[in-house]
C-alpha positions as MATLAB code, in Angstrom:
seq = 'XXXXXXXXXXXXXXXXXXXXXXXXXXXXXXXXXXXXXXXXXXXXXXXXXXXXXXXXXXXXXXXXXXXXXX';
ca = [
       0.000    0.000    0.000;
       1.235    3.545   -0.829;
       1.195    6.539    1.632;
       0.332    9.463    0.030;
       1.043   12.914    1.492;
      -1.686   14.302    3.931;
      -3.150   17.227    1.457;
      -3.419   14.749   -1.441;
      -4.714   11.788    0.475;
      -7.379   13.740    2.570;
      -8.946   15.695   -0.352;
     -12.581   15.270    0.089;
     -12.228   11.840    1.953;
     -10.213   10.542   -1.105;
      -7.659    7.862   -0.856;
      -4.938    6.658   -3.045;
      -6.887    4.123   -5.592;
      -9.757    6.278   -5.981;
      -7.523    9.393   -7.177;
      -5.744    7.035   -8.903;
      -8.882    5.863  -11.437;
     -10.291    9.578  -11.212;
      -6.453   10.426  -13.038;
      -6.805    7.196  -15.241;
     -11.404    8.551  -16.458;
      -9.211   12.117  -16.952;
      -6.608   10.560  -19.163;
      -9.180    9.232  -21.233;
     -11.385   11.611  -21.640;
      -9.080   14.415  -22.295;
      -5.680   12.856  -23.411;
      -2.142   13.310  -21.988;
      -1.686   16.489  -24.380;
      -4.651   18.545  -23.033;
      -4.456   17.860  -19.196;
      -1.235   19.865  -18.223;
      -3.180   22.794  -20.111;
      -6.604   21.918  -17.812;
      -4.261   22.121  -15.145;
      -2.702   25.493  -15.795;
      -5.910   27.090  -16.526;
      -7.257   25.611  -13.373;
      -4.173   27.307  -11.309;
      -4.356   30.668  -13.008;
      -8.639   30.571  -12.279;
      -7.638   29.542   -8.499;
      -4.968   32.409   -8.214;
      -6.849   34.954   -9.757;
      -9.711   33.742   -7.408;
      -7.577   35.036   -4.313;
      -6.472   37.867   -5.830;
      -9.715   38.851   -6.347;
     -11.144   37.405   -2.779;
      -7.804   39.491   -1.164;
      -8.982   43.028   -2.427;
     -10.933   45.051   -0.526;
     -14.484   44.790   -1.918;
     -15.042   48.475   -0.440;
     -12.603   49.476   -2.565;
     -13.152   51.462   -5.454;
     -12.070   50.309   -8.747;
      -9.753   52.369  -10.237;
     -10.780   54.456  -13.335;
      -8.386   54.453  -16.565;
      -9.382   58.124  -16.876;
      -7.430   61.486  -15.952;
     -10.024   63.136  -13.893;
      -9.504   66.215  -15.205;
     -10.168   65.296  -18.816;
     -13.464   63.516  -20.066;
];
């Protein structure tokens, strides 16, 4: 039996065969070419997530403007 690291073993109750044949169902539905590019748009959505979670919402957005020229 293989240990897997904490974080990877206890996502969502998941253990090491089960992520194991969710990895194998990705492979074939998506190929080996296309996952590393799922994955990298996954990261960048996730990132820009807590960016966007980090700012302060009372913030105002800033305007691309001068203000004094319309």
């Amino acid at each position: 039996m293989t240990n897997f690291p904490e974080p990877i073993a206890g996502i969502l109750g998941l253990g090491g065969p089960e992520l194991l044949v969710i990895l194998v169902i990705l492979l074939l539905l998506f190929g080996g070419a296309k996952l590393p590019q799922l994955a990298k748009g996954l990261g960048q959505s996730i990132k820009e997530f807590k960016n966007a979670a980090k700012d302060d919402p009372k913030e105002e957005p800033k305007s691309e403007t001068k203000p004094g020229k319309n």
